[in-house]
N, C-alpha and C positions, 0 to 999 in steps of 0.2 A: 150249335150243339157240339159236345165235344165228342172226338174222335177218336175211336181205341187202335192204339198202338202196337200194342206187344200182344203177337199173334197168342192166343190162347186156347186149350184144348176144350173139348165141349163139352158142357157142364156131366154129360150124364158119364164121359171117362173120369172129369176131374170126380167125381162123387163116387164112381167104382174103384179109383184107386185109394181114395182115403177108406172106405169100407176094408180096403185089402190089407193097407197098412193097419187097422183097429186089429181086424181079425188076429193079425199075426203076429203084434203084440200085447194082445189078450192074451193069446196063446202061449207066446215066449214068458211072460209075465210071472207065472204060476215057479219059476222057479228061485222069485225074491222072496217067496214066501217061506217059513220054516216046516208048516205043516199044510197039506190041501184040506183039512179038515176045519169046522167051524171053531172060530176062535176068537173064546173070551164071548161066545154069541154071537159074533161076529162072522157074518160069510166069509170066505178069503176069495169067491167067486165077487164078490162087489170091490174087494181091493184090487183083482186083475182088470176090473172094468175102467179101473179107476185110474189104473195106469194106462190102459189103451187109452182113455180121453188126453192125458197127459202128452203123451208121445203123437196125438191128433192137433193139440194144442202146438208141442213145437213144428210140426212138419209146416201150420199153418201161417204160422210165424216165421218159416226159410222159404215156404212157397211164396211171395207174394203174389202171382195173379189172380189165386184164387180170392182175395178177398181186396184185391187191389187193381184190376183192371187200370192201367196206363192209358188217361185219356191227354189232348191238349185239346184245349180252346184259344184258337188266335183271338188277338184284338184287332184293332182300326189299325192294318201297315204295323201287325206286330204280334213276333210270336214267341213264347217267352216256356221255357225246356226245364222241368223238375219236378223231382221226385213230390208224391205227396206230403203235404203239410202236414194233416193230421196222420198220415199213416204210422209216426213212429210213436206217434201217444198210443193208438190203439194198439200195438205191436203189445209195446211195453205193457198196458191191462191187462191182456189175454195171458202176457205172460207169467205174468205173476199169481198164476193158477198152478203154475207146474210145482211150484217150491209146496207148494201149500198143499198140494193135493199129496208130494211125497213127506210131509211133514207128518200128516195127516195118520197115512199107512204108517209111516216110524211108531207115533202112539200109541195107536188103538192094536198093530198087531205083532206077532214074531215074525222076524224075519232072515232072512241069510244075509248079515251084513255087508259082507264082501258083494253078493250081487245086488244089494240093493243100492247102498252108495257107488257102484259102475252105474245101473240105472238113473239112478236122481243127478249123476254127473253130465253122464250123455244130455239127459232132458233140460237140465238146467243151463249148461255149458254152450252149448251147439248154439241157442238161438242168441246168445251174446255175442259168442265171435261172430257166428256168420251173419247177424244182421244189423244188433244191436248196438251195438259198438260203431259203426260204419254209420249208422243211423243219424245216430249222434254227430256226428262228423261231418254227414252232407246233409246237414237239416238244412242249412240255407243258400245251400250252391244253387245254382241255377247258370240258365245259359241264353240269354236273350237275342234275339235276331229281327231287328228293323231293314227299312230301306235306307237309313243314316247311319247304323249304330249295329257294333255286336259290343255286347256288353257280356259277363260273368263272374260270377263268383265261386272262389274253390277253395276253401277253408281258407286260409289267412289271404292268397293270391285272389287278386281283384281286377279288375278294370272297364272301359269303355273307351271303346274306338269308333273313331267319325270314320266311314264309307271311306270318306276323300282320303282319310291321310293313312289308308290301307294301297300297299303297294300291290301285292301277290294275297292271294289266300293259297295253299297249301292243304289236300287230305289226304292226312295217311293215317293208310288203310293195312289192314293184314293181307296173307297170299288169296284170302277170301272175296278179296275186296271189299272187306267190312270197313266203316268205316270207327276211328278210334281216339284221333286226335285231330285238333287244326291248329294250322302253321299257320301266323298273321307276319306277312315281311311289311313293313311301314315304309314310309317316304322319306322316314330319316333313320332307315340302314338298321332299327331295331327290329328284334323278331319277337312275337311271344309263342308260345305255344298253349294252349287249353286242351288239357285231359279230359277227354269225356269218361276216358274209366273209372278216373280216379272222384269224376262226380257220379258215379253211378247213373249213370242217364244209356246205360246200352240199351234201355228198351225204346229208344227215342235214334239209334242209330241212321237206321234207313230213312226215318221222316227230315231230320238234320241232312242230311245226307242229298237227298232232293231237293229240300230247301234252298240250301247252298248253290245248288246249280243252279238252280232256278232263277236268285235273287241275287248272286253276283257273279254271275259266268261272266262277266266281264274281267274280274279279277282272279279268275281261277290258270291257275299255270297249266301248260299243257300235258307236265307229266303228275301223275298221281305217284307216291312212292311208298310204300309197304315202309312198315316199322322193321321189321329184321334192317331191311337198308339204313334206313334213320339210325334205329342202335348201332350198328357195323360203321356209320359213319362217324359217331359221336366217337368209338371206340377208337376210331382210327385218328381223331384228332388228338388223342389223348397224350 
């Protein structure tokens, strides 16, 4: 059975804050419209409604634990680190309500153009950069951990490495002790390095993290070294 990871708040705060968010851009809402009075027949009270779901839509789409709960399932001597499969298809569905839903209000009512295209920019724009785009990008990373084998992929950088022919492993961490990166030193004097940032796997930090110790403390260095050091040292080679 798989295992949730990335600690998450409990359902009845996550459900009180999304009520708090509607509320209060329901409320903010009322000022993309031209008039608060009925329009064309139209309520302008169902276009504010309309924006609140919209702005629930993107928050759901930046939030992902709420609809995305971080589990893993190990295999047989094997544990394999990434983001969900489907979760960028359903991202992308859900999102494709916000365009529509401000397309929608442009039509059917008046509005204050100025705050209404800030509005449908913020709703539209936000869950691109901040997830969509990124999404795209680590659809097929992953970060695999055998008793033989670390294996990953990170957008075009690739690889897998045999146990044996790993010298040192290397985690650096921040002054947090979180962990961020791993340093692979080999037997023939190469090093790689694997971004877990840059795969988006922080909700997998701390499980990676024990893993590691666990399953090759043999090959773990005695000092741990924070990335400030790391960068200060690449800088200093420079």
């Amino acid at each position: 059975m798989g295992k949730i990871i990335r600690k998450t708040l409990p359902l009845e705060i996550s459900i009180g804050l999304l009520l708090l968010i509607f509320v209060l851009s329901f409320l903010l809402s009322g000022q993309v419209f031209a008039t608060t009075q009925p329009d064309a027949g139209k309520n302008v009270y169902f276009g504010m409604l309309l924006i609140g779901v919209a702005v629930i839509i993107m928050v759901m789409v930046l939030w992902e634990e709420l609809l995305f709960p971080v589990k893993i399932k190990p295999g047989q001597g094997e544990v394999v680190f990434r983001n969900h499969r489907t979760k960028l298809k359903i991202q992308v569905l859900i999102y494709c309500a916000i365009p529509v839903i401000f397309g929608f209000i442009y039509m059917n009512y008046s509005v204050n153009h100025v705050r209404f295209f800030i509005w449908a920019a913020i709703a539209t724009a936000v869950p691109v950069a901040g997830k969509l785009i990124s999404g795209v990008n680590n659809y097929n990373d992953f970060l695999k951990l055998t008793h033989d084998a670390i294996s990953y992929k990170n957008n075009r950088k690739t690889g897998s490495f045999a146990v044996h022919q790993i010298q040192h492993i290397t985690l650096i961490k921040d002054e947090r002790k979180v962990l961020h990166k791993i340093k692979l030193l080999m037997t023939d004097k190469n090093s790689v390095i694997i971004d877990l940032d840059e795969m988006e796997l922080e909700a997998f930090f701390d499980t990676i993290d024990k893993y590691i110790i666990l399953h090759y403390k043999g090959l773990l260095k005695d000092d741990v070294i924070s990335i400030d050091v790391e960068e200060n040292n690449n800088r200093g080679a420079l």
